[in-house]
C-alpha positions in Angstrom: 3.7 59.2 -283.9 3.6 62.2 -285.6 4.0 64.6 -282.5 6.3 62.6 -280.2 5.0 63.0 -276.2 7.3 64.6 -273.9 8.2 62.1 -270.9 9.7 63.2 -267.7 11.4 59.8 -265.7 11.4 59.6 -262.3 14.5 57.5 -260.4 14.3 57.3 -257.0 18.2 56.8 -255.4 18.7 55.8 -252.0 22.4 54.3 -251.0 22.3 52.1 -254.0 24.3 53.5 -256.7 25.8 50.6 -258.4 22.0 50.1 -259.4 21.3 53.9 -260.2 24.8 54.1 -262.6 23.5 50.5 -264.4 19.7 51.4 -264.6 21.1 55.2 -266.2 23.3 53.9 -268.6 20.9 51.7 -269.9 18.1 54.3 -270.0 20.3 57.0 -271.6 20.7 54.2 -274.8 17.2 53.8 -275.4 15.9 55.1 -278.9 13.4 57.4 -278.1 14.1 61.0 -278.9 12.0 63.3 -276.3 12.6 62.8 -272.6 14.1 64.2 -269.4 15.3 62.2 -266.3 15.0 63.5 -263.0 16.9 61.3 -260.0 16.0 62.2 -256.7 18.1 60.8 -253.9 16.8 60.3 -250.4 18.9 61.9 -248.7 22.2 58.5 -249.5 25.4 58.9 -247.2 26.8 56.1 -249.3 29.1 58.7 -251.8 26.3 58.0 -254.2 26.1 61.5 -255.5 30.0 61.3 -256.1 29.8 58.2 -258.2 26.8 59.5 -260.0 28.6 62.2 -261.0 31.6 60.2 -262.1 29.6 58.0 -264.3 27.5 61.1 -266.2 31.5 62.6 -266.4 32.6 59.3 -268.4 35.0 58.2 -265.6 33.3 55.8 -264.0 32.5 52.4 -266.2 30.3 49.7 -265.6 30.0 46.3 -266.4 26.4 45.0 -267.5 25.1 41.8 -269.0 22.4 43.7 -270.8 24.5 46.0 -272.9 27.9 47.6 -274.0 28.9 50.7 -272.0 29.1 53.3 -274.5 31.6 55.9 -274.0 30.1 58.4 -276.9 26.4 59.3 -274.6 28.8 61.0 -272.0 29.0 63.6 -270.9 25.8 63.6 -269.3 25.3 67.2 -268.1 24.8 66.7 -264.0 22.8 69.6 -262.6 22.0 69.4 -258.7 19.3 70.8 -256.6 18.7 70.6 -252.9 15.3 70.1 -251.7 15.1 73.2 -250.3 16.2 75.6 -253.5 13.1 73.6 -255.0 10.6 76.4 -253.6 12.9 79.2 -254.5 13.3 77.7 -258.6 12.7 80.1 -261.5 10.9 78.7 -264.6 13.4 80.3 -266.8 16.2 78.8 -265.5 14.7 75.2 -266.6 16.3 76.5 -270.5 19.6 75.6 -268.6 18.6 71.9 -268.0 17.3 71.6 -271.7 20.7 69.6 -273.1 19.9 66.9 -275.2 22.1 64.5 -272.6 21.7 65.9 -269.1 19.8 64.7 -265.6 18.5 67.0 -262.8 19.6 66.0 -259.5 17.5 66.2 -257.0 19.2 66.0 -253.2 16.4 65.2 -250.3 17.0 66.0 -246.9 16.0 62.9 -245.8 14.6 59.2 -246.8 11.0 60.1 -247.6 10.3 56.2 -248.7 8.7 55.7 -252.6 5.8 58.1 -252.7 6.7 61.5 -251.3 10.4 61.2 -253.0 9.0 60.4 -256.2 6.1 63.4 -255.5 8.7 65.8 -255.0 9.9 64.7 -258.8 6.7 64.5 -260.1 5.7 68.1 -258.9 9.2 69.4 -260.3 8.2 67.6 -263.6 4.7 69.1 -263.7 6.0 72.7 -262.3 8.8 73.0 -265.0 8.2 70.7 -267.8 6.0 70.2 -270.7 5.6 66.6 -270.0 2.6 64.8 -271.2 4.1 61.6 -269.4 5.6 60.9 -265.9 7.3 57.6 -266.3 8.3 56.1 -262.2 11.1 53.8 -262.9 12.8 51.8 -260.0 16.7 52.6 -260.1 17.1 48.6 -259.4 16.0 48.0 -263.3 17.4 47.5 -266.4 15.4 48.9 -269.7 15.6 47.6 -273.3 16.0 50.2 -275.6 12.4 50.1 -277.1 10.9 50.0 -274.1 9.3 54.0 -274.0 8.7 53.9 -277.2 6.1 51.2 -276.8 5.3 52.1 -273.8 4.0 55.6 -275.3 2.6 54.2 -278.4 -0.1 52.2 -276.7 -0.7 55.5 -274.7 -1.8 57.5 -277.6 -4.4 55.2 -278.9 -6.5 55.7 -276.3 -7.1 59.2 -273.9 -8.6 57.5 -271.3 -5.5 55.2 -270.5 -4.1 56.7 -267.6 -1.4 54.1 -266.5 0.7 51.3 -268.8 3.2 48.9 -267.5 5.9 46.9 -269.0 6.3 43.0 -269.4 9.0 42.7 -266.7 11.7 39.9 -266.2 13.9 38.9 -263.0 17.3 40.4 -263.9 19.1 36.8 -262.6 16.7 33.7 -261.7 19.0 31.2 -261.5 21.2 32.3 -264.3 18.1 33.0 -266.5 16.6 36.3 -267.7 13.6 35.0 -269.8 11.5 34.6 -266.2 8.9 36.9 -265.9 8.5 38.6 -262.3 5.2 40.9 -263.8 3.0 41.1 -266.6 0.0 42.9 -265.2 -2.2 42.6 -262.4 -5.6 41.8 -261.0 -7.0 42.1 -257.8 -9.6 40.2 -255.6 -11.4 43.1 -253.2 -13.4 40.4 -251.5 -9.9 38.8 -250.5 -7.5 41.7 -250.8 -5.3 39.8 -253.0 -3.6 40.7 -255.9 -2.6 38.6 -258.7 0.5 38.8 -260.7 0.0 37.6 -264.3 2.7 36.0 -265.6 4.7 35.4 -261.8 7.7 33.4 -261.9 6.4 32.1 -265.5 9.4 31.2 -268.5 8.5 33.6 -271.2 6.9 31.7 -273.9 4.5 34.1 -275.7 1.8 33.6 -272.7 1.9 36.9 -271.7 2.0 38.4 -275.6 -1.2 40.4 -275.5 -2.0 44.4 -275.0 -4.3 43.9 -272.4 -6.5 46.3 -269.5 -5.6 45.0 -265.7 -6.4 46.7 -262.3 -3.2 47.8 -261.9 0.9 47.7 -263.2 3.9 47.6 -260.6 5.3 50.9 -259.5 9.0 49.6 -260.7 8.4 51.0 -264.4 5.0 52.5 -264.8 4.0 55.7 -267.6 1.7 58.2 -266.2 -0.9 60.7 -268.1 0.3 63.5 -266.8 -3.9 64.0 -266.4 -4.1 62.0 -263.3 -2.0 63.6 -261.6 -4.0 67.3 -262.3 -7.0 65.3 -261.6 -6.8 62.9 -258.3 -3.3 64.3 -257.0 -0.5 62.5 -256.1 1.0 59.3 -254.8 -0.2 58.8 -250.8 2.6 59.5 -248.9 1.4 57.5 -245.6 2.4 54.3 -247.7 5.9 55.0 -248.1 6.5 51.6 -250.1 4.3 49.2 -251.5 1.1 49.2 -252.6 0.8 52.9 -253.3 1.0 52.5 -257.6 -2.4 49.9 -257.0 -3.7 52.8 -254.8 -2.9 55.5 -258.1 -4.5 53.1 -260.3 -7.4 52.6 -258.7 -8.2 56.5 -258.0 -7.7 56.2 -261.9 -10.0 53.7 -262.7 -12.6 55.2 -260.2 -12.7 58.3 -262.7 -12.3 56.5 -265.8 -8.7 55.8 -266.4 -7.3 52.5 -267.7 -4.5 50.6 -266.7 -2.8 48.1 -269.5 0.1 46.7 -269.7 2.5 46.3 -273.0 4.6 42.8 -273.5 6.6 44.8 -276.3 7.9 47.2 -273.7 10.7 45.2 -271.5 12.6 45.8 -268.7 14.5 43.6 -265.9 14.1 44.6 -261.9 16.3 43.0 -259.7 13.3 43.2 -257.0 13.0 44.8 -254.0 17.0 45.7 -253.6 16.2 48.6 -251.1 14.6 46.9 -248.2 15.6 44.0 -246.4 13.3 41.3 -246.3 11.9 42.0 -242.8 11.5 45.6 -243.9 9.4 44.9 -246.9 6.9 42.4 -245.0 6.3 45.1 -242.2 5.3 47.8 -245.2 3.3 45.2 -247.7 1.6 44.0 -244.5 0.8 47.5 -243.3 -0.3 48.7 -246.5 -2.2 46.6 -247.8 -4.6 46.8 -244.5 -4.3 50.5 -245.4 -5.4 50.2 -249.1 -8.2 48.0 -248.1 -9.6 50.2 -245.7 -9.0 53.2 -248.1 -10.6 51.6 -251.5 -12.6 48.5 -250.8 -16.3 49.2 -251.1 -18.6 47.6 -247.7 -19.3 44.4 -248.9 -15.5 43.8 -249.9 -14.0 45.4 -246.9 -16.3 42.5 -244.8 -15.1 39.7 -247.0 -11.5 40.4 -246.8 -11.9 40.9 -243.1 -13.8 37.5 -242.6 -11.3 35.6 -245.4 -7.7 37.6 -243.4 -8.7 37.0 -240.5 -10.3 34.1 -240.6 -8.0 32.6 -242.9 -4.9 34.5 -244.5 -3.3 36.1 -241.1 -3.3 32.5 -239.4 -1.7 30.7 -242.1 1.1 33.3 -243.5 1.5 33.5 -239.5 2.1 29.8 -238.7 4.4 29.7 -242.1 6.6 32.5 -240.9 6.4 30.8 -236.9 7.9 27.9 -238.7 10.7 29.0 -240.1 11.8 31.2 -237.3 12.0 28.1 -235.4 14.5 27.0 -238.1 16.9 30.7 -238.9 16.7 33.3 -236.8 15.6 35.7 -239.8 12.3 33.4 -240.0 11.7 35.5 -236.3 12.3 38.7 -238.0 9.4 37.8 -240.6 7.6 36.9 -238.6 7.8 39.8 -236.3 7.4 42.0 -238.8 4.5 40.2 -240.6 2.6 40.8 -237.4 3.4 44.2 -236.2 2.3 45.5 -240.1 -1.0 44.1 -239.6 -1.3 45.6 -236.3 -0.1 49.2 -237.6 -2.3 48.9 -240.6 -5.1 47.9 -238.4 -5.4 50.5 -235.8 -3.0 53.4 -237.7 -5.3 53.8 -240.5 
């Protein structure tokens, strides 16, 4: 690449940061030469801005099976904002920020879920930056060093490729790190299922190919700055889970690809920022939601007829059974329910 693409990356912290310190040390040895990281925390009361600051000072070190700490990227210069000095920013202060190590800081007043914390970085980015790439990465993953680079390679062959993905591995599946968790993914509007290519698969070359797909996970996915000037941000009223398919699918409706790129690797330790009962209520809500929003008449029917007919009663009497067996199979259940409900008559 003769002119090498400016990224901005997104991190999203919320009382997790163990993961934040791993997932930055690991980002700030990657190889390639042009990008800025932004971390927005929601608003932790964990001491995580503390430790942060430790770690980009040298004085905190971390132990990672991935890679050697490295003691000569530090100091990383630590520059804080609060959410509300955001408004009153001057452009020409950003020449302060412009280190070749550093990371913006920026402190939310409260927990505002996925989408509107990572909005609030992504309209920073966009306000201040000369980005031609917002990469979203979750602060639960680990990134090979090569990762951007191939990431961004594949993204200049082509204008019209508006979103690319990584292959991405479980960071521990029973003691083994070649199991893939996502390699792109499909979905069925008739059904309102998604498929996950690759899931739970041992890496074997299976999943080797370049390829276009309806969407790539929100945990690591590169942006053309273009569709966010175009079809606006992430939809806030999601808050977690299945607002990256929603983004890729106002993409695709005005001609933006998604593809996803096995040379570019990361590892996600999955879902460490909601508890299990947590994630069920949002995934169920949303994906009601996302139907509703993007499915066209005939597939909004379908799903209806095959959920309700089908899906709802059977992912119900699975979660009924195990809450008669552990009281967390109540939760699930629970919460299974009530996000259909929500999704059903909120949206």
């Amino acid at each position: 690449m003769k002119h090498v693409p400016h990224v901005t990356i997104i991190i999203i912290n919320w009382n997790n940061w163990k993961d934040t310190i791993e997932c930055l040390e690991s980002l700030y040895q990657i190889i390639y030469p042009n990008y800025q990281v932004i971390l927005v925390d929601n608003a932790s009361d964990d001491g995580s801005m503390e430790k942060i600051k430790k770690f980009c000072e040298g004085k905190l070190n971390i132990k990672s099976e991935f890679f050697d700490y490295k003691f000569d990227n530090k100091p990383i210069f630590f520059h804080c904002l609060l959410e509300k000095e955001l408004k009153s920013f001057k452009h020409e202060n950003i020449d302060k920020l412009n280190y070749k190590k550093d990371i913006l800081v920026i402190k939310n007043e409260d927990n505002y879920g996925f989408a509107r914390g990572n909005n609030i970085g992504v309209e920073f980015a966009l306000k201040n930056f000369k980005s031609d790439y917002i990469l979203l990465l979750n602060n639960d993953t680990v990134v090979d060093k090569n990762f951007l680079t191939e990431l961004v390679k594949i993204g200049q062959k082509n204008e019209k490729i508006g979103f690319l993905g990584p292959k991405t591995y479980y960071y521990d599946n029973g003691g083994r790190k070649d199991i893939i968790s996502f390699a792109g993914g499909l979905l069925n509007l008739y059904k309102g299922m998604p498929k996950v290519l690759g899931y739970q698969e041992i890496d074997r070359g299976q999943c080797d190919v370049v390829s276009t797909v309806d969407y790539v996970e929100g945990s690591c996915i590169l942006i053309n700055k273009e569709i966010f000037e175009k079809i606006g941000f992430l939809d806030t009223s999601y808050f977690a889970y299945w607002e990256e398919a929603d983004l890729c699918k106002r993409g695709f409706e005005i001609g933006y690809k998604s593809v996803y790129v096995p040379k570019s690797e990361i590892w996600h330790k999955v879902s460490t920022s909601f508890n299990n009962s947590s994630r069920l209520y949002y995934y169920s809500r949303n994906k009601i939601k996302f139907m509703k929003k993007n499915a066209g008449r005939i597939e909004y029917v379908s799903f209806l007829l095959y959920f309700f007919g089908y899906g709802f009663w059977i992912t119900n009497c699975c979660y009924f059974y195990s809450a008669l067996k552990e009281k967390e199979g109540f939760e699930r259940n629970k919460s299974f329910i009530k996000g259909v409900f929500k999704g059903w008559i909120c949206y």
